[in-house]
Steps between C-alpha positions, in 0.01 A plus 500: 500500500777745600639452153178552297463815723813624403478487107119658542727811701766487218317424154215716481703812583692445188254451306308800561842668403504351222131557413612909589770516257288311245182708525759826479680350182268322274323711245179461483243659264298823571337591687754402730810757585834409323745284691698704809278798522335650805186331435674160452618560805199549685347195330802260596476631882149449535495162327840365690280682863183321454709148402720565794197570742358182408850323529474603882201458587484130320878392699325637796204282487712210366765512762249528786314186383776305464592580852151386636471194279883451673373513820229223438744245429470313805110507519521142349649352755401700786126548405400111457711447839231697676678872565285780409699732290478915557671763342834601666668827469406604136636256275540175752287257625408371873404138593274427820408143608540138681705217328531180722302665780798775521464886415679574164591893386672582187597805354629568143608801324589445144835639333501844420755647237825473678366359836430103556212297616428493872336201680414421848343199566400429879379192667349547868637312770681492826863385453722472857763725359571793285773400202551623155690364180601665236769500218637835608490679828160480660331777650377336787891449622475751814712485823224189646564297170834321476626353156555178462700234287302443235670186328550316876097526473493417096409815385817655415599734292179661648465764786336363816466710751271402885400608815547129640761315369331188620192528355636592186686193506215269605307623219718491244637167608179340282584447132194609352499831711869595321361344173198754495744803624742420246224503202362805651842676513731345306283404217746536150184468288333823664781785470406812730590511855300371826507480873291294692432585859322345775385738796241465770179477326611407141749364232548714219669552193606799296630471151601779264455239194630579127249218354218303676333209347135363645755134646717706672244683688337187596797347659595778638159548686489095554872545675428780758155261585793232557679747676214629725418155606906383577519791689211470759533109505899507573494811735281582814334779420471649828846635429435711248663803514324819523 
């Protein structure tokens, strides 16, 4: 899309240039004015302004339904799963609802120009700890979260950072639980970065993804289900951290 947008910002100017100089140089027959004079002029100006008003306001329309139809994308998986979808800041969407008796959210904003997707998909539930992983730096890595060693728990190269060491490690000491991180996080097939994060009343992701296909999006919302359950089944949540 950003491609097709950027020949319709290129092309047409050119060709109304070219439309200028022709309607100024060809001669045409009376009663029109001979080629290059002041009334030439006028006509090419008015001719190239009304073409170029209609450029705008076409690209404008064009551009800002692409963008919506963008942000619909996921409605085919998120709709038939039972989330109501809402509109969400402008040009996103917002999905409300219960999957496998938990409370889903998701929030999209399609790319815009220069500026990527952004996702947030979270799953309601009550995990015993606060961790996050990530393939950079995570944000949640404050003076109460320590960083651990991600390849002594089989995540490495990724970032893993934890209030509770233990409980990070009891959790992530079950295959599928690092299995479902490392597809959410470490997935080659999806480029774009992500964090996942569990916190007191819910484990989330955010992703900032470059492409999204409709099998991505269900694994990734079928892995932080996975997640959500691990989570409250390995670790008591009476120790959640508030």
């Amino acid at each position: 899309m950003k491609l097709r947008i950027l020949l319709l910002i290129l092309v047409p100017p050119v060709l109304f240039l070219l439309c200028a100089l022709a309607i100024l140089w060809i001669p045409l027959p009376q009663p029109f004015p001979p080629p290059f004079s002041g009334e030439r002029n006028r006509i090419s100006a008015i001719t190239t302004g009304i073409l170029g008003a209609m450029y705008v306001v076409g690209l404008a329309a064009y551009v800002i339904t692409s963008v919506l139809r963008a942000g619909r994308i996921l409605d085919p998986v998120l709709v038939p799963a039972g989330l109501a979808s809402k509109s969400y800041l402008v040009f996103g969407r917002q999905y409300h609802g219960m999957i496998q008796s938990r409370e889903v959210r998701v929030y999209f904003v399609p790319s815009q120009g220069i500026s990527p997707a952004q996702l947030t998909v979270h799953v309601f539930a009550s995990p015993g700890t606060r961790m996050s992983i990530g393939q950079k730096r995570s944000l949640l890595n404050g003076t109460d979260c320590t960083q651990l060693n991600a390849k002594e728990l089989g995540l490495g190269p990724l970032q893993v950072y934890a209030r509770d060491e233990e409980s990070a490690r009891t959790l992530l000491a079950d295959p599928a639980t690092r299995a479902a991180l490392r597809r959410l996080v470490d997935d080659q097939e999806a480029p774009g970065s992500r964090e996942v994060y569990l916190q007191p009343k819910s484990v989330w992701m955010r992703a900032r993804p470059r492409r999204i296909t409709q099998r991505q999006l269900r694994q990734w919302l079928d892995d932080l289900l996975v997640l959500a359950e691990a989570s409250e089944r390995k670790l008591d949540p009476s120790a959640a951290c508030t």
